[in-house]
PDB file of N, CA, C, O and CB in Angstrom:
ATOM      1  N   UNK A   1     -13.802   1.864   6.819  1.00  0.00           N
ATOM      2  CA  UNK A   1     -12.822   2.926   6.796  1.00  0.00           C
ATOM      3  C   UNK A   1     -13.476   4.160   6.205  1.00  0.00           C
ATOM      4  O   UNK A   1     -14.213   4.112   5.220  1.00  0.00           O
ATOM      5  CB  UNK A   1     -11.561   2.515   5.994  1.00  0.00           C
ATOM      6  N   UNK A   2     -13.147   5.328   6.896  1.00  0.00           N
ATOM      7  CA  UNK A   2     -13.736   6.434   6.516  1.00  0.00           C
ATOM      8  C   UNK A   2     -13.271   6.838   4.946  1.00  0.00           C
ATOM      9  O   UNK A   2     -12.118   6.535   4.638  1.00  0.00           O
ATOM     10  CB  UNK A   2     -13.400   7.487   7.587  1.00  0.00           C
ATOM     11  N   UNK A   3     -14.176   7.558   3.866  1.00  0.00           N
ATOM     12  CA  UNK A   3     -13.751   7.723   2.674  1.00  0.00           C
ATOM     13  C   UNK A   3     -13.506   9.261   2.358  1.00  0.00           C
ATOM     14  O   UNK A   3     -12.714   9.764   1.561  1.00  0.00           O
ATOM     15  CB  UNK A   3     -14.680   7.077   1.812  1.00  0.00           C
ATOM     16  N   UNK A   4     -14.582   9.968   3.371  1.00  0.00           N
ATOM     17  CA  UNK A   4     -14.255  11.368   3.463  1.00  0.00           C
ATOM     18  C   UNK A   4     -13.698  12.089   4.451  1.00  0.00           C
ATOM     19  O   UNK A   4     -13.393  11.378   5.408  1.00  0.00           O
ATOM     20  CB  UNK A   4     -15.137  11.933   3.296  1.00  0.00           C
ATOM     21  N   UNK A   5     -13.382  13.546   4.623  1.00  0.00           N
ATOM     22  CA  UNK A   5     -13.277  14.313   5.499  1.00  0.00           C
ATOM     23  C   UNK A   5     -13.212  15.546   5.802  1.00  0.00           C
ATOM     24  O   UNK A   5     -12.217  16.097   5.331  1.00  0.00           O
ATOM     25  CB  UNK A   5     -12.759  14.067   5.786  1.00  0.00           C
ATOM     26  N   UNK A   6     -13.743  16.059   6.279  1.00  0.00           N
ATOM     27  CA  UNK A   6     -14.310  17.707   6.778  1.00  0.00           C
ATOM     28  C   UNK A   6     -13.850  18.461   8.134  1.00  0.00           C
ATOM     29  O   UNK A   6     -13.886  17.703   9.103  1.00  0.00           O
ATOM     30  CB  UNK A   6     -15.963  17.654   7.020  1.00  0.00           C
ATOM     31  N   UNK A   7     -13.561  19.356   8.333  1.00  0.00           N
ATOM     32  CA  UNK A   7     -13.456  20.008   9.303  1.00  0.00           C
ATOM     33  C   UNK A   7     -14.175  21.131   9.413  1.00  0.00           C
ATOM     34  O   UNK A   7     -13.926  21.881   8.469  1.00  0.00           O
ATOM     35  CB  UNK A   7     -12.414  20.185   9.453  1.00  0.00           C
ATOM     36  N   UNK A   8     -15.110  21.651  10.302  1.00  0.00           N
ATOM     37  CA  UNK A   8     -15.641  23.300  10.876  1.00  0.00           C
ATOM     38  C   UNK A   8     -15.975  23.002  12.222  1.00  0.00           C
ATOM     39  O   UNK A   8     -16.476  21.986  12.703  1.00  0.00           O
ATOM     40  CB  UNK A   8     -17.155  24.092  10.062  1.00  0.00           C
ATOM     41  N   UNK A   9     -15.529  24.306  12.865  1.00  0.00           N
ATOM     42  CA  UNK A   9     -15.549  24.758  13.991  1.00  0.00           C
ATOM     43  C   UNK A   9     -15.090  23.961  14.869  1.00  0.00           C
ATOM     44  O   UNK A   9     -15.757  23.726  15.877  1.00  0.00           O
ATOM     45  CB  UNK A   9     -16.562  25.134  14.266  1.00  0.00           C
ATOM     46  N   UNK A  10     -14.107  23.500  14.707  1.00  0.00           N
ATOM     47  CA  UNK A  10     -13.439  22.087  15.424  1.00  0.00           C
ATOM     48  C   UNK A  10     -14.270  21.009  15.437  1.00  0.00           C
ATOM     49  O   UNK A  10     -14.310  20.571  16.587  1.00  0.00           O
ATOM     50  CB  UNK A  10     -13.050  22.220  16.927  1.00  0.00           C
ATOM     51  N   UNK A  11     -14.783  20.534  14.878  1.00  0.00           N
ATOM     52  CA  UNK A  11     -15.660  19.087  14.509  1.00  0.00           C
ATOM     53  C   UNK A  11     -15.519  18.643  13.477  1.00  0.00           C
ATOM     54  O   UNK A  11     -15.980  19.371  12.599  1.00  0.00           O
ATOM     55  CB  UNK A  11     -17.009  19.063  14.510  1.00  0.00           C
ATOM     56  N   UNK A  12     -14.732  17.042  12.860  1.00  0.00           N
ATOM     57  CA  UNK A  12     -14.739  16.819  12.158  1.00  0.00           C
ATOM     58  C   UNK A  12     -15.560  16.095  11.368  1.00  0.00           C
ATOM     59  O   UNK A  12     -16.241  15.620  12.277  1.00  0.00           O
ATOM     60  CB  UNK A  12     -14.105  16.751  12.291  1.00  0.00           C
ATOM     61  N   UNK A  13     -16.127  15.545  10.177  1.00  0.00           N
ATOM     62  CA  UNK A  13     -16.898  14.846   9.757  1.00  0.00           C
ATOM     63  C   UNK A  13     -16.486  14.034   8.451  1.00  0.00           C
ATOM     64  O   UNK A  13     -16.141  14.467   7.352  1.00  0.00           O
ATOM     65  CB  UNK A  13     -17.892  15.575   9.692  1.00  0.00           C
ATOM     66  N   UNK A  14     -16.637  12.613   8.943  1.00  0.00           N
ATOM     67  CA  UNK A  14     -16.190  11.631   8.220  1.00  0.00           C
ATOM     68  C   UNK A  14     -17.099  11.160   7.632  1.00  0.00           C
ATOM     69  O   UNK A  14     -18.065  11.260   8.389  1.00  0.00           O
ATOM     70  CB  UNK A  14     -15.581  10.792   8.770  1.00  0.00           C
ATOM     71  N   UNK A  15     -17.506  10.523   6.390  1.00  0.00           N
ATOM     72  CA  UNK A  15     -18.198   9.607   5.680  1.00  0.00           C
ATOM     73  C   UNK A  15     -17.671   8.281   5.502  1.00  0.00           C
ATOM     74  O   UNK A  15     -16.801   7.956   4.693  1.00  0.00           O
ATOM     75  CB  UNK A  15     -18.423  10.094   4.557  1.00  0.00           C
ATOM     76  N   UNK A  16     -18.440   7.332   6.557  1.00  0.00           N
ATOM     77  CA  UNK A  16     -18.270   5.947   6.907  1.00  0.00           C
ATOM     78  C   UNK A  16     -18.895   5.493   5.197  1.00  0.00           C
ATOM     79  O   UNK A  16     -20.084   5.735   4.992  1.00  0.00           O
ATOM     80  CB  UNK A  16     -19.307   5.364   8.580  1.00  0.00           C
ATOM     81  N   UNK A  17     -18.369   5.089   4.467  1.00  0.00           N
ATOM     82  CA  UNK A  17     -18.698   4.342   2.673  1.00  0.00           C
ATOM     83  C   UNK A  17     -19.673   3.487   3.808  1.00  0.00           C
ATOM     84  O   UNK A  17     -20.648   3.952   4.399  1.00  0.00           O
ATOM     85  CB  UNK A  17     -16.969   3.143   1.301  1.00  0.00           C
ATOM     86  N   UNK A  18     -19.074   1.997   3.941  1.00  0.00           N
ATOM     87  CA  UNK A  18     -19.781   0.663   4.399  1.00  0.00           C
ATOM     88  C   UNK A  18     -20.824   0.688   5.289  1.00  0.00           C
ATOM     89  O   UNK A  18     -21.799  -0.063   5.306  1.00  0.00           O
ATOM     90  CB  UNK A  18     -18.920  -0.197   4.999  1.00  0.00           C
ATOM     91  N   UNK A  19     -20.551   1.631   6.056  1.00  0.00           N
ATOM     92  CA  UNK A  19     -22.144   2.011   7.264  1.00  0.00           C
ATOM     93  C   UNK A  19     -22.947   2.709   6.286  1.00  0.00           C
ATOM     94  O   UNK A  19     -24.133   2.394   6.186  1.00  0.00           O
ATOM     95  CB  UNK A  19     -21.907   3.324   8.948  1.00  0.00           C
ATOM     96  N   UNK A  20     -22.468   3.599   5.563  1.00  0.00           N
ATOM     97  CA  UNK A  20     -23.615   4.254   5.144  1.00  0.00           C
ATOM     98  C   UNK A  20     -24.014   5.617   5.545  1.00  0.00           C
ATOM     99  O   UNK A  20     -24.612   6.368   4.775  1.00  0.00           O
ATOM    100  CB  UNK A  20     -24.536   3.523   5.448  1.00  0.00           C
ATOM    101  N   UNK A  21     -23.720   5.899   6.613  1.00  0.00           N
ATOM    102  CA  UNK A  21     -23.530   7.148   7.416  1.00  0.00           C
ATOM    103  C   UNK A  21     -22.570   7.937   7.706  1.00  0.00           C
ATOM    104  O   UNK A  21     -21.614   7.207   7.966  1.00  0.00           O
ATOM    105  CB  UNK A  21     -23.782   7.013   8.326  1.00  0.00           C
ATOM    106  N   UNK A  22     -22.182   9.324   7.843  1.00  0.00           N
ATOM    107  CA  UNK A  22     -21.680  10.378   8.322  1.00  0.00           C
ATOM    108  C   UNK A  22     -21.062   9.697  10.006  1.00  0.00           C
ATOM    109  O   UNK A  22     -21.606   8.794  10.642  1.00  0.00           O
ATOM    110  CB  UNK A  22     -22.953  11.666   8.262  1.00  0.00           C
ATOM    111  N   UNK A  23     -20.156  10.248  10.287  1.00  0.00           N
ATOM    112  CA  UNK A  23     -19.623   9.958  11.971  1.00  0.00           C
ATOM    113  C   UNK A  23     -18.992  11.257  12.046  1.00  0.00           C
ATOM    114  O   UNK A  23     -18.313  11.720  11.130  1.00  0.00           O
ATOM    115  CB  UNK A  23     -18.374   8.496  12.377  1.00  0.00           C
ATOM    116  N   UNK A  24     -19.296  12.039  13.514  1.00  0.00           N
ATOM    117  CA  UNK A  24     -18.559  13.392  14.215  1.00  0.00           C
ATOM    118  C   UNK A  24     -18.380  13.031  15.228  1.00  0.00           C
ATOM    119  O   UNK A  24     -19.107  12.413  16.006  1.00  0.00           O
ATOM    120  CB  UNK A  24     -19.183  14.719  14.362  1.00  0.00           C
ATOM    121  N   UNK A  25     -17.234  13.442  15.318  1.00  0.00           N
ATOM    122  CA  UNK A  25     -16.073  13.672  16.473  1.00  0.00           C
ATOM    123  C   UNK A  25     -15.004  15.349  16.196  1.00  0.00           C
ATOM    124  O   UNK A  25     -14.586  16.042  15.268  1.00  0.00           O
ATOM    125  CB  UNK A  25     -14.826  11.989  16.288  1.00  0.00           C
ATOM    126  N   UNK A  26     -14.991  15.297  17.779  1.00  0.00           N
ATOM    127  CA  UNK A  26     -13.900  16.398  17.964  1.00  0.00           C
ATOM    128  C   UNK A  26     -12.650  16.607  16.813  1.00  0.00           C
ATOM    129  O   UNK A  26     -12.237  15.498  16.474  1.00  0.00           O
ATOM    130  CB  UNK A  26     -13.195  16.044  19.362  1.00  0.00           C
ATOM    131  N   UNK A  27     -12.101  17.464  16.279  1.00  0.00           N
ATOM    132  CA  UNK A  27     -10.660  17.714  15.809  1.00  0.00           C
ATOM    133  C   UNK A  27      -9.639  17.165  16.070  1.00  0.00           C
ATOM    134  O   UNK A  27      -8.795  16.508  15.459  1.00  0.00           O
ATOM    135  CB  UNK A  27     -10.282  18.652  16.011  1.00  0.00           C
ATOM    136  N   UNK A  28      -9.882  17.667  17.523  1.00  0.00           N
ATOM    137  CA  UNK A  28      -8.334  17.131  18.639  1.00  0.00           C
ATOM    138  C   UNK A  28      -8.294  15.710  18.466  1.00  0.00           C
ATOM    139  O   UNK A  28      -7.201  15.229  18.766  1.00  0.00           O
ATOM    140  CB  UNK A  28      -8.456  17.413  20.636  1.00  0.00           C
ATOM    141  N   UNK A  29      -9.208  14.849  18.050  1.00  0.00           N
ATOM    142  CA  UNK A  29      -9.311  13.361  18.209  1.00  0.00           C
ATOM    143  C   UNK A  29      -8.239  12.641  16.955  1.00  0.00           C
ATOM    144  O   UNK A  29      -7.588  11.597  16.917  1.00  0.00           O
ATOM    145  CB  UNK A  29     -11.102  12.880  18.005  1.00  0.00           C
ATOM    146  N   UNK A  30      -8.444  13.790  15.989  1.00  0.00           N
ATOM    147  CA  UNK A  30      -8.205  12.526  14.871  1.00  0.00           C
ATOM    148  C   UNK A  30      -6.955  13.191  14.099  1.00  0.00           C
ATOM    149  O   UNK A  30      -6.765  14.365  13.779  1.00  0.00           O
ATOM    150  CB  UNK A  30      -9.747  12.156  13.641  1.00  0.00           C
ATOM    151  N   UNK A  31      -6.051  11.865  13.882  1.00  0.00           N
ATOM    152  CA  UNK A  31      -4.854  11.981  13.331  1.00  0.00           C
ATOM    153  C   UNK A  31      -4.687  11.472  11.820  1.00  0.00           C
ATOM    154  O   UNK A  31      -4.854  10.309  11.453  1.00  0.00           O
ATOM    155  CB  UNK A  31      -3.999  11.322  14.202  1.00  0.00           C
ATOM    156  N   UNK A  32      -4.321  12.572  11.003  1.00  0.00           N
ATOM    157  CA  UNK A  32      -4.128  12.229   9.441  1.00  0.00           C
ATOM    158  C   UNK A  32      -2.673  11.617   9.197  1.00  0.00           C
ATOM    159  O   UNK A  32      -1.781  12.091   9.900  1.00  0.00           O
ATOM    160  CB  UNK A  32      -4.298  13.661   8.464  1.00  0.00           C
ATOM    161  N   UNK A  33      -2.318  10.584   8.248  1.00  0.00           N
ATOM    162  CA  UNK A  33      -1.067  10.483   7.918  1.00  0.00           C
ATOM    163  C   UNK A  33      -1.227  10.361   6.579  1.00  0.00           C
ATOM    164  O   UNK A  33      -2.388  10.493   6.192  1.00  0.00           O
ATOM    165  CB  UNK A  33      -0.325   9.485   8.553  1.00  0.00           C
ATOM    166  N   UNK A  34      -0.191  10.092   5.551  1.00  0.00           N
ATOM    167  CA  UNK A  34      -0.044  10.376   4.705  1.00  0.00           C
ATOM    168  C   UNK A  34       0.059   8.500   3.751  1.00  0.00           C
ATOM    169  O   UNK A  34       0.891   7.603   3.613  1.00  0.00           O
ATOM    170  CB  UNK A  34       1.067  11.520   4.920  1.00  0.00           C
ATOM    171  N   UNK A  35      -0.845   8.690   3.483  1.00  0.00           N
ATOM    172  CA  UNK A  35      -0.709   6.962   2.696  1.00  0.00           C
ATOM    173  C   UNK A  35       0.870   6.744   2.209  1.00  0.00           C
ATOM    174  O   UNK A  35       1.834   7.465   1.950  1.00  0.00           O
ATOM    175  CB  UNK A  35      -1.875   6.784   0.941  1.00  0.00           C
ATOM    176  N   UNK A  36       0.435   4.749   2.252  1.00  0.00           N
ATOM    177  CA  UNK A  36       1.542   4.268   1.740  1.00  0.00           C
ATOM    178  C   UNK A  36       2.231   4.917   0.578  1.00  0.00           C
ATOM    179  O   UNK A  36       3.304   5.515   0.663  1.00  0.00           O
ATOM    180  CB  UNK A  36       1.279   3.098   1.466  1.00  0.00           C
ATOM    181  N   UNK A  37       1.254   4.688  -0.940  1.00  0.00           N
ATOM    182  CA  UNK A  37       1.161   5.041  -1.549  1.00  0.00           C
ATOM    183  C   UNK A  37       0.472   5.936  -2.051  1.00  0.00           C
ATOM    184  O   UNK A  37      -0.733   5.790  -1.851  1.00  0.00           O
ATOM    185  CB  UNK A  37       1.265   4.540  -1.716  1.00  0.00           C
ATOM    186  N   UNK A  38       0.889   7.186  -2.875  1.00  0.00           N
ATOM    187  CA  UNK A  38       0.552   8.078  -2.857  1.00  0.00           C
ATOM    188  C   UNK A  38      -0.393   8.579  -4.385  1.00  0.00           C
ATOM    189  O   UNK A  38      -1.140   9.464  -4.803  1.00  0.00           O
ATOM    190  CB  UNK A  38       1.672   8.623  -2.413  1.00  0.00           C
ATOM    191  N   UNK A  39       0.462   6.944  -4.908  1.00  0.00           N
ATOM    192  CA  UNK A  39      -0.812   6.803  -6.378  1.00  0.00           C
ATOM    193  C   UNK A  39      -1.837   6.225  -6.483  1.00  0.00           C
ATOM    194  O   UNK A  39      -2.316   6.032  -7.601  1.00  0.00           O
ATOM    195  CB  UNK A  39      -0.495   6.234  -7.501  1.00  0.00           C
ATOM    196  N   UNK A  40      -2.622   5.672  -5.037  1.00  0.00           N
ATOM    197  CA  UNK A  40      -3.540   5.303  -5.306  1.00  0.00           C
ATOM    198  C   UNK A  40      -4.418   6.085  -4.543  1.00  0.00           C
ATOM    199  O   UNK A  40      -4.208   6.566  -3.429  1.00  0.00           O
ATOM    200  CB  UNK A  40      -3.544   4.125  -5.264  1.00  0.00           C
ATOM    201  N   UNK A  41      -6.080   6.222  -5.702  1.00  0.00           N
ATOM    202  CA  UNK A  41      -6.466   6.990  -5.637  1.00  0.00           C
ATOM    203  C   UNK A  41      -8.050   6.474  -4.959  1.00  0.00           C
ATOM    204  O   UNK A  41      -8.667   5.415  -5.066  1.00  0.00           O
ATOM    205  CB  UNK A  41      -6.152   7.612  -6.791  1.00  0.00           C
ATOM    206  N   UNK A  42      -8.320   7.629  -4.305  1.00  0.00           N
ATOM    207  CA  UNK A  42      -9.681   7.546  -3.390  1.00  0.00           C
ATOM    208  C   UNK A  42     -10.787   7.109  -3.688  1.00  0.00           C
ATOM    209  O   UNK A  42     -11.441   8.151  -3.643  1.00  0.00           O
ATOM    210  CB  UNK A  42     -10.103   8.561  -3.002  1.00  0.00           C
ATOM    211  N   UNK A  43     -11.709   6.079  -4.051  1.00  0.00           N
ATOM    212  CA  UNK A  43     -12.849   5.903  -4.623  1.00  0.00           C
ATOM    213  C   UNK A  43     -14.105   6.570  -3.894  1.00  0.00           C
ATOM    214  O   UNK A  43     -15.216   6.291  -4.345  1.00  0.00           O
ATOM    215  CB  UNK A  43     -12.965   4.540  -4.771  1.00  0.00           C
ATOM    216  N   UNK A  44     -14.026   7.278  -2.996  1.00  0.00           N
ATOM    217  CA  UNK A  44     -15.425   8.224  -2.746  1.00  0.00           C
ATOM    218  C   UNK A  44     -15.500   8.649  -4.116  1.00  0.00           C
ATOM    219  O   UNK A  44     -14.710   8.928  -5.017  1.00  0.00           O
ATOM    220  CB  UNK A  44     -15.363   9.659  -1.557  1.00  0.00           C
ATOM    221  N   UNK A  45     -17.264   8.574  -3.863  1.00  0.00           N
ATOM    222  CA  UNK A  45     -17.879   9.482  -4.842  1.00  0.00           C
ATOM    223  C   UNK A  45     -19.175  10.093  -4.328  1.00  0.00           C
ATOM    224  O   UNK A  45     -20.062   9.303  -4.005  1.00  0.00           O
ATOM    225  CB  UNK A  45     -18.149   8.743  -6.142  1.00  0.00           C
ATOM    226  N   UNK A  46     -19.440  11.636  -4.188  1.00  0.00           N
ATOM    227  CA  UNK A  46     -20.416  11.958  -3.594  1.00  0.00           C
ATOM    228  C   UNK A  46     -21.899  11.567  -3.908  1.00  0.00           C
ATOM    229  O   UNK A  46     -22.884  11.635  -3.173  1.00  0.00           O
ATOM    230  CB  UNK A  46     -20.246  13.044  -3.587  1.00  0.00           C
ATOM    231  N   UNK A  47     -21.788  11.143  -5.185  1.00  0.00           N
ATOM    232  CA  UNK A  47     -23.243  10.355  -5.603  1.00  0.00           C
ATOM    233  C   UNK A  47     -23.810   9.185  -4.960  1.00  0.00           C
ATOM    234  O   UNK A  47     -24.950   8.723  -5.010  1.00  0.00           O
ATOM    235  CB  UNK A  47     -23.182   9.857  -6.920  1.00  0.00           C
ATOM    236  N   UNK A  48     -22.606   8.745  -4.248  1.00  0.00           N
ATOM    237  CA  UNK A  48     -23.254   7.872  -3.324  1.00  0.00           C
ATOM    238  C   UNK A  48     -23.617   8.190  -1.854  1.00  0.00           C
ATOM    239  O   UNK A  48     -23.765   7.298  -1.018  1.00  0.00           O
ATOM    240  CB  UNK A  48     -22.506   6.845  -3.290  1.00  0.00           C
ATOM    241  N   UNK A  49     -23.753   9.504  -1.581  1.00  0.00           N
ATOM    242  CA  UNK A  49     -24.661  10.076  -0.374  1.00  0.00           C
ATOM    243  C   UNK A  49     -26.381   9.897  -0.714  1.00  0.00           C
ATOM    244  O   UNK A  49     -26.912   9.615  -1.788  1.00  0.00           O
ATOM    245  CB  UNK A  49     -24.260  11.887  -0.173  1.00  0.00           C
ATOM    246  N   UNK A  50     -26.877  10.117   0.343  1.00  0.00           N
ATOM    247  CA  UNK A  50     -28.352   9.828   0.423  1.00  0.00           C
ATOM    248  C   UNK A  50     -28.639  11.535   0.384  1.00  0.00           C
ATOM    249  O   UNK A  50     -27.989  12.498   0.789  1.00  0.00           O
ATOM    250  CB  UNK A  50     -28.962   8.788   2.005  1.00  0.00           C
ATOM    251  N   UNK A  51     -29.842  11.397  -0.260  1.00  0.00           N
ATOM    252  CA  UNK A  51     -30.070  13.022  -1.130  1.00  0.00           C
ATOM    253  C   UNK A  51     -31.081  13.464  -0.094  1.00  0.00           C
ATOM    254  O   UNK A  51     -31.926  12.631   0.236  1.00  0.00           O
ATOM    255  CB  UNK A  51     -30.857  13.056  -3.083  1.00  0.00           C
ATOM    256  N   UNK A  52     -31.112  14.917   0.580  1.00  0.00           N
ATOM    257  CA  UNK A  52     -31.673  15.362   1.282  1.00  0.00           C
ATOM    258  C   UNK A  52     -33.321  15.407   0.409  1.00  0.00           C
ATOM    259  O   UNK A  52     -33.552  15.177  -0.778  1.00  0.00           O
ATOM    260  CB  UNK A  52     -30.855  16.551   1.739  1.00  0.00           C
ATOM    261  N   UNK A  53     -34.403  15.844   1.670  1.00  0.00           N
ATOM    262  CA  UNK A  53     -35.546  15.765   1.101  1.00  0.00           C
ATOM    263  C   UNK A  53     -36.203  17.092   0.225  1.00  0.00           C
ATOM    264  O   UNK A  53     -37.305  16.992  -0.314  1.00  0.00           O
ATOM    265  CB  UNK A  53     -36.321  15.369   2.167  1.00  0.00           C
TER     266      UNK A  53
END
């Protein structure tokens, strides 16, 4: 399940946690809803990206 999410220039960009990798797709593609619950909270953490060279 994706942990992040971004939007520019109509392309969105998700951070797959378990793959390990970034995934892009179109805008038009992807639908947000609003969690069950609204107190639980997101465990992304950007420290766990792979650090450019």
């Amino acid at each position: 399940m994706p942990s992040s999410f971004g939007e520019a220039g109509g392309t969105v960009s998700l951070w797959d946690e378990p793959a390990g990798k970034a995934l892009q797709m179109p805008a038009e593609q992807v639908r947000l809803v609003p969690a069950a619950d609204g107190r639980v909270r997101c465990t992304f953490s950007y420290e766990s990206l792979p650090k450019g060279d």
